[in-house]
N, C-alpha and C positions, 0 to 999 in steps of 0.2 A: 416373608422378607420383602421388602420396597425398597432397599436402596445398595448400592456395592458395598460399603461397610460391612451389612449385614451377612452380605454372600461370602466377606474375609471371614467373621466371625463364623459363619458355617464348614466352612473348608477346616478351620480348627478343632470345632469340636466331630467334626467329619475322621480326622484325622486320631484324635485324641480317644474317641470311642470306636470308631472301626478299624482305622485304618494299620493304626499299633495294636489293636489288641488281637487281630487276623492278618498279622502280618505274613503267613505261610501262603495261607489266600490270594492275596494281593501280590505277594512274589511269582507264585503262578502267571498270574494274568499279567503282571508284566511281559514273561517271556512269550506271551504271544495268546490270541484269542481264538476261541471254537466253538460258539454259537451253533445252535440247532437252527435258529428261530430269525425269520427277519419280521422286525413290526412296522406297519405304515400307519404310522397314528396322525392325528390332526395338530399343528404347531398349537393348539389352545393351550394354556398354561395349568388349566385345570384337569387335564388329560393326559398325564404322565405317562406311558404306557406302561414302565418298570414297575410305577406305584403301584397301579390299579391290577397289571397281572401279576400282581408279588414275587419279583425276579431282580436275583443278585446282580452286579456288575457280572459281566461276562455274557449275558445269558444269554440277552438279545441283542440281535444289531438292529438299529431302530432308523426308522427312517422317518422325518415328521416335514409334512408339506399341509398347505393350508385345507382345511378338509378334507384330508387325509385321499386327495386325488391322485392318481399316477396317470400320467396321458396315458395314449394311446401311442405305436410307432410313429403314427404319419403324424401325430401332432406335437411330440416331444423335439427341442431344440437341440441344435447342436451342440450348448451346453447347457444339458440339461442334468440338476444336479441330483432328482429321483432318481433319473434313469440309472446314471452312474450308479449311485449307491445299491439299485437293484443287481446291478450288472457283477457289480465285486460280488456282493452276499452270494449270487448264485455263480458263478464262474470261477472267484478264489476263495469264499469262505466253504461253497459248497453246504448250505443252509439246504434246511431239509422243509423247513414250511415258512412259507410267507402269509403273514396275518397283514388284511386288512381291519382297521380298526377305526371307525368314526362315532359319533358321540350325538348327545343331545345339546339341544340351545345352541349348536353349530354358526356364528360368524358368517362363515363362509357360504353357507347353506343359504343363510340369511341373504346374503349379498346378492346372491345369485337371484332370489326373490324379488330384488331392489335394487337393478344395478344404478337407479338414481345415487345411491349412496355412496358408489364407487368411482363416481365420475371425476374424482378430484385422482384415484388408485386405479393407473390405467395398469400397471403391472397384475395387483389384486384381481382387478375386473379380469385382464385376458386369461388370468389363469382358474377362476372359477366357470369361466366359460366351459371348461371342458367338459361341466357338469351337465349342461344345457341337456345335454338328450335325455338323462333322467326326471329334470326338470319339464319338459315338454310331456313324456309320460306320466309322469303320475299328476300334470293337471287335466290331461284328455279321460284318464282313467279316473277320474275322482274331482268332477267339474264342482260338485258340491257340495265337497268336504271344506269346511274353514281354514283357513292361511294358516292357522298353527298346526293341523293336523296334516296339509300338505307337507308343511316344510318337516314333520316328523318324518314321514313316509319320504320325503326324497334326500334327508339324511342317508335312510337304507339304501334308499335304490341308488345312490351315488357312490356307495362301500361294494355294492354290488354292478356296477360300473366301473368300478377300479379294477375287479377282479378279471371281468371280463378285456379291459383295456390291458394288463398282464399279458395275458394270451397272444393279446397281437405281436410280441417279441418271440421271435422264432427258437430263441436258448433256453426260454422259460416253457414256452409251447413245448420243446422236445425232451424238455424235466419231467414236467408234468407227465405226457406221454411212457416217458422209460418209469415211471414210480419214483424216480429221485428228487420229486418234489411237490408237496401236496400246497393248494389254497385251500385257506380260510377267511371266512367271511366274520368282523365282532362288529355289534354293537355296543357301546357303554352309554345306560343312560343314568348321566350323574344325580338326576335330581333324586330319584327312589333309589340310586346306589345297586343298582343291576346290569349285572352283563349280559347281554344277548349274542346268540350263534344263532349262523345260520346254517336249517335244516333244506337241501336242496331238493330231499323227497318229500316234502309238507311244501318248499316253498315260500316259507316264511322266517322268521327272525323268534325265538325260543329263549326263553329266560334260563341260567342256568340255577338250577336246586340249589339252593342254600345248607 
C-alpha cells in the first residue's frame, strides 16, 4: 500500500473478510483487552511485530520506537511516550513478558554509525544516542570486523541494551524479581526470514528451528 485510498480500501476488505466473519471475536476485544505479551519492536515498516510473530488482535500490546530502544530512567523525558506505554502494560495490563525485538538493515542502527546523516534530525539523532554504549562496545570489541558486520553485532547488543535499560525502572525491576515478569530478548533478521532468541547461558542470539 503507498497511499491513504489504499489503507480505505484495506480497512474494507479488513472488515469484509475478518471483521464480519469473526464477529464474536471482535465483540470480545471490544469489551476490553488482556494481553500476556508487551512487544518493543523497531518503528521500521518492514517489522510488524503481530506479522512476523503470528498474533491476532488482542495478543500483544506493542510498543514501537525507533530501534526498538527504551532509555534508561535517568535518560527517559518527562514525556516520554516508551516509558508510559511500558508503565500501563506492566502496572494496568499486568503483561507477563515484555519482548524486546530489533531487526536487521536497522535505520536507526545505521544512524547511529553516521550521525552525519542526522544532522538535519536532531530529534532522530538524540534519541538514537541512547545507543551509544553498545555502539562504543562492539567497536572496541571488534576493531576489525567491517562496518557491516559491526552494525549487525550492535543491532543485538542494542536489543540487549534495551533490556538491561528496563531494569533500571524500579516496578519492572520488582516484576521481574517477584516472577511476575520475565524479559526477552528477539532478533528478526529479515533478509533470510529468521528469528533469533536470545540464549543468556551461551550468551549469544540462536536461530529458532524451523
Amino acid at each position: 500500500m503507498t497511499g491513504f485510498h489504499q489503507l480505505v480500501g484495506g480497512f474494507r476488505h479488513f472488515r469484509r473478510e475478518f471483521f464480519l466473519k469473526e464477529q464474536e471475536f471482535f465483540d470480545r476485544l471490544a469489551h476490553g483487552q488482556n494481553p500476556k505479551t508487551l512487544v518493543v519492536a523497531c518503528c521500521d515498516s518492514r517489522t510488524d511485530p503481530a506479522i512476523v510473530l503470528g498474533c491476532k488482535p488482542g495478543d500483544l500490546f506493542v510498543v514501537r520506537s525507533i530501534a526498538a530502544i527504551v532509555p534508561p530512567e535517568d535518560k527517559a523525558g518527562e514525556h516520554d511516550a516508551v516509558v508510559a506505554a511500558l508503565e500501563y502494560g506492566v502496572k494496568h495490563l499486568q503483561i507477563e513478558n515484555i519482548v524486546i525485538m530489533g531487526h536487521s538493515n536497522c535505520g536507526g542502527i545505521h544512524g547511529l554509525f553516521h550521525p552525519e546523516k542526522l544532522l538535519d534530525s536532531g530529534y532522530v539523532g538524540r534519541w538514537v544516542s541512547l545507543a551509544c554504549p553498545a555502539l562504543v562496545r562492539i567497536n572496541e570489541e571488534n576493531p576489525e570486523e567491517p562496518e557491516s558486520a559491526r552494525e549487525r553485532l550492535c543491532e543485538e547488543a542494542s536489543v540487549l541494551l534495551s533490556i538491561e535499560n528496563l531494569l533500571t525502572y524500579s516496578w519492572i525491576e520488582e516484576a521481574v524479581n517477584d516472577s511476575r515478569l520475565a524479559l526477552h530478548a528477539l532478533y528478526y533478521d529479515m533478509r533470510a526470514g529468521c528469528l533469533l532468541v536470545w540464549n543468556a547461558q551461551k550468551e549469544d542470539f540462536e536461530p529458532l528451528s524451523h
